[in-house]
C-alpha positions in Angstrom: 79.8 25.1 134.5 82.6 26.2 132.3 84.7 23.5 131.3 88.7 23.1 131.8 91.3 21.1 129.1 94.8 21.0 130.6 97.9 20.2 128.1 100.8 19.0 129.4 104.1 20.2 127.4 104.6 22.5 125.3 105.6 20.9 122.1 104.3 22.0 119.2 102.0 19.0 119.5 100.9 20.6 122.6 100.5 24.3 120.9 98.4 22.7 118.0 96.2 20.8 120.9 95.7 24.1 123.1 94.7 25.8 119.8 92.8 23.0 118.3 90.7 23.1 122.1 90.5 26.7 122.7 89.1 26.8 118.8 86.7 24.6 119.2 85.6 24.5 122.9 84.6 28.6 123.1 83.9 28.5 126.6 86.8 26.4 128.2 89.7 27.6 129.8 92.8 25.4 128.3 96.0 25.5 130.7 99.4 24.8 128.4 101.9 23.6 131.1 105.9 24.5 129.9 108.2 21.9 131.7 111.2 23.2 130.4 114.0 25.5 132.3 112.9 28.6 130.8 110.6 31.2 131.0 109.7 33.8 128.5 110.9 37.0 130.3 114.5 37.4 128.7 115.8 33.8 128.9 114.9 32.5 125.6 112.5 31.0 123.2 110.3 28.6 125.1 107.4 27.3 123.2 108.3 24.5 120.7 110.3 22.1 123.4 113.3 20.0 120.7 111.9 22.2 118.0 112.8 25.7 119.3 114.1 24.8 122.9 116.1 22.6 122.1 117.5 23.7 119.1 116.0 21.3 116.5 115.4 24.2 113.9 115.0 21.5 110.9 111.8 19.9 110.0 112.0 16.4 108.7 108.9 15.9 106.5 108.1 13.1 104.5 107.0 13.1 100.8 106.7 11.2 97.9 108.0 11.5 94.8 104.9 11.0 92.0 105.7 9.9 88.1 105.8 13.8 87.1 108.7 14.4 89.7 106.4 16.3 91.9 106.5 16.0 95.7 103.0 15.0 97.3 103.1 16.2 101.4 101.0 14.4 103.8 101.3 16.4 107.1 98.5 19.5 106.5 96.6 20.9 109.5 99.1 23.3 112.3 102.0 22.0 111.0 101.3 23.6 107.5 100.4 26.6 108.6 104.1 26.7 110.9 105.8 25.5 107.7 104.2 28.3 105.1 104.9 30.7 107.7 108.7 30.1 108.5 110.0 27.3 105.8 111.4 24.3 107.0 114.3 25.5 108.3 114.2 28.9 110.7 114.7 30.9 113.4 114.3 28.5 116.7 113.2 32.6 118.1 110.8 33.2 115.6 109.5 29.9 115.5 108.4 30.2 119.0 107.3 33.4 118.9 104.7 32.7 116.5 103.3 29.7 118.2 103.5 32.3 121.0 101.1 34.4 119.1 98.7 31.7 117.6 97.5 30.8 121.3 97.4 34.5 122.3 94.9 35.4 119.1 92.4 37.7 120.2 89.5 34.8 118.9 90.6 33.2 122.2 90.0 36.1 124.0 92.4 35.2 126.9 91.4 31.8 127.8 94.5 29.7 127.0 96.9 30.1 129.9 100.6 29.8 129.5 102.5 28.2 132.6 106.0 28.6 131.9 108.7 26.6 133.6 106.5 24.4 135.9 106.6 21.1 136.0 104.3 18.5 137.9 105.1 16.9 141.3 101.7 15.0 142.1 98.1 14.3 140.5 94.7 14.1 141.8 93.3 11.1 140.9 89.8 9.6 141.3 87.4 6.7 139.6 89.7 6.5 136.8 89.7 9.7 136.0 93.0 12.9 136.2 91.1 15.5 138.9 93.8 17.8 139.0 97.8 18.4 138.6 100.2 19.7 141.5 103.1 22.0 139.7 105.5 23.7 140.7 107.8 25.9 139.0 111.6 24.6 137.8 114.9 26.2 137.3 118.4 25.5 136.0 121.5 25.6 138.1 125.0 26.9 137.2 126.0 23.1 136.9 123.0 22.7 134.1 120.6 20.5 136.9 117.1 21.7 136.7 116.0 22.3 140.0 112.5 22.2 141.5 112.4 26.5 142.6 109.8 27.0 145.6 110.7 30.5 146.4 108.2 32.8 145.2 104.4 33.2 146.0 103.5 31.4 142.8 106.2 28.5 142.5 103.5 26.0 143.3 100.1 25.8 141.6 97.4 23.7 141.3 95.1 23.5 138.2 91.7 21.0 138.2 90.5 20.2 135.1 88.1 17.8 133.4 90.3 16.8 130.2 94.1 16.1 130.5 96.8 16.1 127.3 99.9 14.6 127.9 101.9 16.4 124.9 105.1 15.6 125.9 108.5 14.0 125.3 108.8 12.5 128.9 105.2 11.4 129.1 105.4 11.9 133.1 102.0 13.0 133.0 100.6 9.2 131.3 104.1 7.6 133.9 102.4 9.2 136.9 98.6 9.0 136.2 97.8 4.8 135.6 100.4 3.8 132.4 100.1 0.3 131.2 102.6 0.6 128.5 106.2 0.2 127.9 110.1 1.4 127.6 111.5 2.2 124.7 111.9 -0.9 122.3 110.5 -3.7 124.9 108.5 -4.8 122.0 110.8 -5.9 119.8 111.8 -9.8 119.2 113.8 -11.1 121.9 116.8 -12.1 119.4 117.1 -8.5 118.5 117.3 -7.3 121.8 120.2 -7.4 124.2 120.2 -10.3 127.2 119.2 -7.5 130.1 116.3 -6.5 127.9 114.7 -9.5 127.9 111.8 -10.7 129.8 109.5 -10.2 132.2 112.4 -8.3 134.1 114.2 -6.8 131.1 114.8 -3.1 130.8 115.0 -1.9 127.7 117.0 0.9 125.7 115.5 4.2 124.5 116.5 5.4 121.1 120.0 8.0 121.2 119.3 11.4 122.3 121.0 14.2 121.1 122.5 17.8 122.3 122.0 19.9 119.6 124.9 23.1 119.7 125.7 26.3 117.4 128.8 27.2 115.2 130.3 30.0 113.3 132.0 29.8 110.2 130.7 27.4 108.2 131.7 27.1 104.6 128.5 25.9 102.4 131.1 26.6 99.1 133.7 24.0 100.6 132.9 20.8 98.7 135.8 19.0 98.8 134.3 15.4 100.0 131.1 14.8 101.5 128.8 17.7 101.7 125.8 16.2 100.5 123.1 18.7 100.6 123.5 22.9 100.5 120.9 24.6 99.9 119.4 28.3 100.5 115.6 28.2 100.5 113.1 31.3 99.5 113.0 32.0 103.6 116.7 33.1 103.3 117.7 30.1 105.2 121.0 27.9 104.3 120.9 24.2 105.2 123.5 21.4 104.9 123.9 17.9 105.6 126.9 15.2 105.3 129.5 14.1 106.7 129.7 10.3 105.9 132.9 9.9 104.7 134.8 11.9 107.1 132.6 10.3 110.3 133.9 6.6 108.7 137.8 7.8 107.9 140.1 5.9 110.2 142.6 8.7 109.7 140.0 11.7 110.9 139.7 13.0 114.3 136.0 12.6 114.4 137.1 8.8 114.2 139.7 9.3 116.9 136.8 11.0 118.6 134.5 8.9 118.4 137.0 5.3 119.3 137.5 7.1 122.5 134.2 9.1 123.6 132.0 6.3 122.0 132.3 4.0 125.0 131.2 6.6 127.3 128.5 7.1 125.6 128.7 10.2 123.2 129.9 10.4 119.7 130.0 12.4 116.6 127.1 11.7 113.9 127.3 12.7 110.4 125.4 16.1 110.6 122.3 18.4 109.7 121.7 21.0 110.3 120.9 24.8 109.3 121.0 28.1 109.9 119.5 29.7 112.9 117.0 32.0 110.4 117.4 34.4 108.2 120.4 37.0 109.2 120.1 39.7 106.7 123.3 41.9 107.1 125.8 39.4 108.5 128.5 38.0 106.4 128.4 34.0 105.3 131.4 33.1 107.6 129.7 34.9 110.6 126.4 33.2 110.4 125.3 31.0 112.5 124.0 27.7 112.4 122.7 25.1 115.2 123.8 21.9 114.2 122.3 18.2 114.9 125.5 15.8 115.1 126.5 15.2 118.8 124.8 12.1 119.8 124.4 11.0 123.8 123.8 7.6 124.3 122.3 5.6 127.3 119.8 8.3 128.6 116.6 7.7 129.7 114.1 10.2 129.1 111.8 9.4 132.0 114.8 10.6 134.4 115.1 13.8 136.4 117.4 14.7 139.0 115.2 17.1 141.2 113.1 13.2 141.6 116.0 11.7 143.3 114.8 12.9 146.9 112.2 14.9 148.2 108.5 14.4 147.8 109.0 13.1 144.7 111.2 11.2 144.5 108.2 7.7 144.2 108.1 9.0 140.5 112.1 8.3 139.8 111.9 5.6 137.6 112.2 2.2 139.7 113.9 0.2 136.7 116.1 2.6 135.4 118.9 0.8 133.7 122.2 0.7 135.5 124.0 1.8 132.7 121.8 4.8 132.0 122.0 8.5 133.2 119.6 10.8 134.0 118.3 13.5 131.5 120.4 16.3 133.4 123.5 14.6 133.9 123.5 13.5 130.1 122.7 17.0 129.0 125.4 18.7 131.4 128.1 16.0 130.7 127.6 16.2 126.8 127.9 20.3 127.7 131.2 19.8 128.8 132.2 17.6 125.9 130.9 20.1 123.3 133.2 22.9 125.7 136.5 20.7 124.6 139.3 21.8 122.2 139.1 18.6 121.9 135.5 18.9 120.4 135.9 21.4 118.0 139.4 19.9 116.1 137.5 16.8 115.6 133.8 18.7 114.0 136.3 20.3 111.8 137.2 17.4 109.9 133.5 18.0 108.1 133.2 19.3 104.9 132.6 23.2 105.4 134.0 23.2 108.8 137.6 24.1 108.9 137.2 27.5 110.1 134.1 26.4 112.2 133.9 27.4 116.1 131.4 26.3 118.2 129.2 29.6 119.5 130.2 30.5 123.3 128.2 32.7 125.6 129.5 33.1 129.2 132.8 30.7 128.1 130.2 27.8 127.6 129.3 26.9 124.2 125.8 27.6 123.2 123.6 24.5 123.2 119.9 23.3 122.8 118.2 24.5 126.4 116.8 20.8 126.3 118.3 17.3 125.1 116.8 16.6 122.0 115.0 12.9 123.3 113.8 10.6 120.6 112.4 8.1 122.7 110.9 7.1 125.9 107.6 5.1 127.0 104.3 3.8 124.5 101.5 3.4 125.7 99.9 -0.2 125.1 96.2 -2.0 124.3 96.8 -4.6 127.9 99.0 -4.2 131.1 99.3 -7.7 131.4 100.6 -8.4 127.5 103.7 -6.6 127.8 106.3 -8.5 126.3 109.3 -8.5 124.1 107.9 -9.5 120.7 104.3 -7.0 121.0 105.5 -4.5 118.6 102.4 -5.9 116.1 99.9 -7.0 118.8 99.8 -4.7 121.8 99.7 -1.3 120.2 96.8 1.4 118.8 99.6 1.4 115.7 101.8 -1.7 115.3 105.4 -2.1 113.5 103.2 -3.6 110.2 101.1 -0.3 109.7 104.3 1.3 109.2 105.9 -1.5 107.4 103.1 -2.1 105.1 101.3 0.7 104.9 98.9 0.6 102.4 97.6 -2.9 103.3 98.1 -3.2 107.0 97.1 0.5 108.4 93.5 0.3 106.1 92.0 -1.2 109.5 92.2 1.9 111.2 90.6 3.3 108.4 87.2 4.3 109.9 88.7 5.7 112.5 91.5 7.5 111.3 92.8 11.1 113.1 95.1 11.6 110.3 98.1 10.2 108.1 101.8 10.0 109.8 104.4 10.2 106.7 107.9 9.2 107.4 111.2 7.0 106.8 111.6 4.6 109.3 114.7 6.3 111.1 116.6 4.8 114.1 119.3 7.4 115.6 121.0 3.7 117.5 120.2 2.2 120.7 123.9 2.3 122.0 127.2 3.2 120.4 127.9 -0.5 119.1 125.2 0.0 116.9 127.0 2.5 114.8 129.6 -0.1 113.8 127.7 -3.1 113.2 130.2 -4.9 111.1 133.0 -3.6 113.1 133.3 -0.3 110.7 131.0 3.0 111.5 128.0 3.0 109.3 125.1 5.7 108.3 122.2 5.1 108.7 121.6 2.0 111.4 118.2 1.2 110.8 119.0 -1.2 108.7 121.3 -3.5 110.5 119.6 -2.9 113.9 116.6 -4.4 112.5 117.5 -6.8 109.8 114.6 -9.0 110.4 112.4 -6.6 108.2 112.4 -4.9 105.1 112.2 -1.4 105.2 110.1 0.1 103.4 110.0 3.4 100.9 108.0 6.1 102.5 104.1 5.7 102.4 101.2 7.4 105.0 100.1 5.9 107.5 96.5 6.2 109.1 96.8 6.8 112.3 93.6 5.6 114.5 92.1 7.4 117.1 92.9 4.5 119.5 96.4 5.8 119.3 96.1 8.8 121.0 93.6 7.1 123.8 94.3 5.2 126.6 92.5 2.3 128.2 93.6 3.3 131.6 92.7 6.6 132.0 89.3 7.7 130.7 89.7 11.5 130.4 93.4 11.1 129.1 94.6 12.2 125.7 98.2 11.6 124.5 99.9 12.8 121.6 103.0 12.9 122.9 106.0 10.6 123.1 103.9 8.3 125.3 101.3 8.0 122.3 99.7 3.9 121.5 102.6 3.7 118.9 105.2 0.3 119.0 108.7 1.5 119.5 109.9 0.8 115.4 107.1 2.3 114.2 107.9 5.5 116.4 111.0 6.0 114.6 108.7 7.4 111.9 106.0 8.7 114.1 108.5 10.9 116.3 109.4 13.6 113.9 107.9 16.7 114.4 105.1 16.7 111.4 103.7 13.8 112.8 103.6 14.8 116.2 101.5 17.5 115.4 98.6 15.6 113.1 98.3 13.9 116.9 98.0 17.1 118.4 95.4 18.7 116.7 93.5 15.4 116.7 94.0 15.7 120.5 92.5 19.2 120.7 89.8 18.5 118.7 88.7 15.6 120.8 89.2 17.1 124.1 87.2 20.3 122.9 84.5 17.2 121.8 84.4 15.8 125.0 84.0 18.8 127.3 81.3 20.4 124.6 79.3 16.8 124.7 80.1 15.4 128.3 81.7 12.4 127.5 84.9 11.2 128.6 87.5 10.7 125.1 88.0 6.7 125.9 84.0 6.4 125.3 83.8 7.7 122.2 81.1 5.8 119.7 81.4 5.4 116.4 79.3 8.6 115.7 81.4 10.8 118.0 84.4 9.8 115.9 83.0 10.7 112.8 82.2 14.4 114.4 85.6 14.7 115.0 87.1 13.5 111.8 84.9 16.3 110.0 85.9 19.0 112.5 89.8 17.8 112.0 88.7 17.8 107.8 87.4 21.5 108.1 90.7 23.2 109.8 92.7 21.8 107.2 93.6 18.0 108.1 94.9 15.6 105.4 92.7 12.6 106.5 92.8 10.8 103.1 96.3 9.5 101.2 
C-alpha cells in the first residue's frame, strides 16, 4: 500500500522536508499543509512562512572567518541551493516562487500536494501514533483576525497519513498531538527569570516577535552617523543595517517613541533590512525595501483568535500569560502603530531615512502577511523533568552544545543530522530588557544572560534526537517545537538552520515509510542510512 508523509507548515524547513520525502520515498504521496492567511491565486507569496510571508527577505548565516580571511559556511543541503539561486537577500516573490517550483519538479510527478491556507482543528490519534489531521481552510478579516472560513465545498479536509512533520513556527501540530515539552525560556535558571516564571506554576516568556513592514526612499549614500553596513550584492540587491546611535539618543524621536510605546509592548529596534529583490528600471529613491526594526513584545506564538470559541477552542492555550496577546491582536495592533504619522517621523531619525515613507496599499501600510515569531514551545527528553534550570539536562541539544561547541556537542556525534552555525542572538524577552542598565542597549544577549560567556560562532552537531520525540512515535519536528533548550534556540532559529532540520526530517520520514519503521525506533544502523542519504544530496555533516 502506498505510503503517505504529511508536513505541517510551510516553512522553508517544511519545503526542504516535502522535497527531501517526495525525493526519496518515490511512491508516497507527501501533503505540505500552508497555515498562513494566503493562498496562491492573486493574494501573495505563500511558501516560505517569516521568510517570504512574512517579509523576512534577509538570511542570517553564520560563518567563520579562517587565518587567510576566507569565510568557511556550514549550512549546505536546500538551503544552498535557495541561497546560489537568489543571494541572501531577495525578492520575498521570487523566493517563494522557486520553492513553489522545486516541489512541483516533474521528478515528483505530481505527488506532493499543496494545501494552501488550511489550518488544523483536530487529530486522529491512536496507540501512540498521529492517524490523521482535521483542516480546514483560514482567512483574514478586514480587522487583520484570521478567521476559520467553512464556506465552500472544500474548506474542510481530512488527510490520514502514516508519517507526520510538524515544520512549523507554532508547533500546534506537536501542542495538539502528546507534547511533553516546554514555553519559551522555562529552562533557564530560576534567578534569571522573572517571579511569575518560576516554578511548577510559572509561565514563561517567548522571545520578541516582530512585524516586519516596507519603505520608500531610503538613502544607502546618507552616512551621516550610524549606517553600519550598505552593501549591493552580485544579485542586484542593496542591504543595510544600523541604527545604534540614533535608537540610544535621548534627543531622537525613536527614543521618544520608544519611552512611550515601549510599555505597551512595541518599540523601535536598530534595523536590517534589504531591498525587496532586484528592481531593474526604478530609481534608488523609489526602491523598495522591507525592513526588520519594529519589535512586538509579549506575544505568544501558540495563540490564535479563531481558538477562542467554537470547536476548538480546548487547543487555546490554558496558561497563557495574562500579560500576553494573541498572535492576531499583536500583529493587527502593531499594524495600526506602523499606520501612525507618528511612526514614520520617528523611523526617520535613522541614517538613510529622512525621505523614507512607509509603503501603503489600500491606506494601510504594507506589512509582513505573518508576525515574524522567534519563539514558542521545545520539545523535551521527560514530561515530568520540566523545570526552570533544564536548559542542559532535558533537551536532544542543551544550552552547552551551543556554548561549547566543539567539546560539548561531540556526543551527538554518531548521530549527527547535521551542523547548526549561529551567534547566539536574543531579540529580548520584554521591553525592560532593552535598557538593562537604565539606558537602551544593542544587542541584549549579553546582559539577559550574564551568567554565561558567549561564545564566537562554532557548528554545532545537531543529533537526530533533536528532531524526534519520545511521545509520539511517528512524529518528526523540525520546526520551532524542535528538542532544542530555549538559549540554544536563539542560534538554532534562523532560517539556515531550520532547514539542515528539515531535510534531515524528510529524509527520515521517506526512511521510515520505505522500511516500515516508526522514526522514534530508529537503530543505530538505520541512522547511519540516513546520514549517507542526507551526505549524498549535499549535507555538511562534518565541521
Amino acid at each position: 500500500m502506498a505510503k503517505t508523509i504529511v508536513v505541517y507548515g510551510a516553512t522553508m524547513a517544511g519545503v526542504a522536508a516535502a522535497a527531501k520525502a517526495a525525493k526519496n520515498a518515490t511512491s508516497a504521496t507527501i501533503h505540505l499543509i500552508v497555515p498562513d492567511p494566503v493562498d496562491y491565486n492573486g493574494n501573495g507569496c505563500c511558501l516560505g512562512a517569516i521568510g517570504t510571508v512574512g517579509g523576512q527577505n534577509f538570511f542570517d548565516i553564520g560563518w567563520k572567518k579562517i587565518d587567510s580571511g576566507e569565510k568557511i559556511f556550514f549550512t549546505k543541503g536546500s538551503f544552498n541551493w535557495w541561497e546560489s539561486q537568489m543571494g541572501q537577500h531577495y525578492s520575498v516573490d521570487a523566493m517563494s516562487d522557486l520553492l513553489k517550483s522545486d516541489l512541483t519538479k516533474a521528478e515528483y510527478g505530481g505527488r506532493i500536494k499543496i494545501h494552501y491556507a488550511y489550518d488544523i482543528t483536530g487529530i486522529g490519534w491512536e496507540a501512540s501514533h498521529i492517524t490523521e489531521v482535521r483542516l480546514c481552510h483560514i482567512k483574514r478579516d478586514d480587522e487583520g483576525i484570521v478567521q476559520w472560513d467553512t464556506e465552500g465545498s472544500d474548506s474542510k479536509l481530512t488527510i490520514t497519513g502514516d508519517v507526520f512533520i510538524d515544520a512549523s513556527e507554532s508547533g500546534r501540530l506537536t501542542r495538539l498531538s502528546n507534547f511533553g515539552g516546554t514555553v519559551g525560556r522555562y529552562d533557564w535558571p530560576a534567578d534569571k527569570l522573572d517571579s511569575d516564571e518560576r516554578g511548577s506554576s510559572g509561565k514563561a516568556r517567548q522571545q520578541v516577535a516582530s512585524l516586519m513592514f516596507k519603505v520608500t526612499g531610503f538613502d544607502m549614500t546618507d552616512l551621516r552617523e550610524d549606517l553600519e553596513v550598505a552593501n549591493q550584492h552580485e544579485n542586484g540587491v542593496c542591504s543595510a543595517t544600523g541604527g545604534k546611535d540614533a535608537y540610544k539618543d535621548k534627543n531622537r524621536k525613536i527614543y521618544q517613541f520608544n519611552e512611550k510605546y515601549g510599555p505597551k509592548g512595541f518599540a523601535i529596534k536598530p534595523f536590517n533590512m534589504a531591498e525587496d529583490g532586484p528592481q531593474p528600471g526604478v530609481e534608488d529613491k523609489n526602491k523598495e525595501w522591507w525592513v526588520n526594526a519594529f519589535l512586538v513584545f509579549n506575544v505568544d506564538g501558540r495563540a490564535y483568535n479563531r481558538d477562542l470559541t467554537g470547536d476548538t477552542k480546548n487547543h487555546f492555550p490554558k496558561d497563557m500569560r495574562s500579560d500576553y496577546k494573541t498572535v492576531d491582536d499583536a500583529w493587527r495592533d502593531a499594524r495600526r502603530i506602523i499606520n501612525s504619522s507618528e511612526f514614520e517621523e520617528a523611523i526617520r531619525d535613522f541614517p538613510g531615512f529622512r525621505d523614507a515613507t512607509v509603503v501603503k496599499e489600500n491606506g494601510m501600510p504594507v506589512v509582513g502577511n505573518v508576525l515574524y515569531l522567534r519563539e514558542t514551545i521545545h520539545s523535551a527528553l521527560s514530561s515530568s523533568a520540566r523545570a526552570n534550570d533544564t536548559e542542559n539536562s532535558n533537551y536532544a541539544l542543551r544550552a552547552t552544545d551551543f556554548l561549547e561547541a566543539g567539546t560539548a556537542d561531540n556526543r551527538n556525534y554518531a548521530k549527527r543530522m547535521g551542523l547548526n552555525a549561529y551567534w547566539i542572538d536574543v531579540n529580548a524577552y520584554k521591553f525592560e530588557d532593552l535598557k538593562p542598565n537604565g539606558s537602551y542597549a544593542w544587542p541584549v544577549t549579553e546582559f539577559v544572560r550574564s551568567d554565561v560567556a558567549i561564545p564566537d560562532l562554532s557548528p554545532t552537531y545537531v543529533p537526530y534526537g533533536a528532531i524526534a520525540t519520545n511521545f509520539v512515535l511517528n512524529l518528526l519536528i523540525p520546526g520551532y517545537a524542535t528538542g532544542v533548550a530555549s538559549l540554544g534556540w536563539a542560534a538554532a532559529r534562523t532560517i539556515p538552520n531550520q532547514c539542515v532540520l528539515g531535510d534531515a526530517a524528510g529524509v527520515a520520514a521517506a526512511y521510515a515509510v520505505n522500511n516500515n519503521i516508526d522514526p522514534l525506533n530508529f537503530g543505530s544502523a538505520d541512522i547511519t542510512a540516513i546520514q549517507n542519504t542526507l551526505k549524498n544530496s549535499g549535507a555538511l555533516l562534518e565541521k
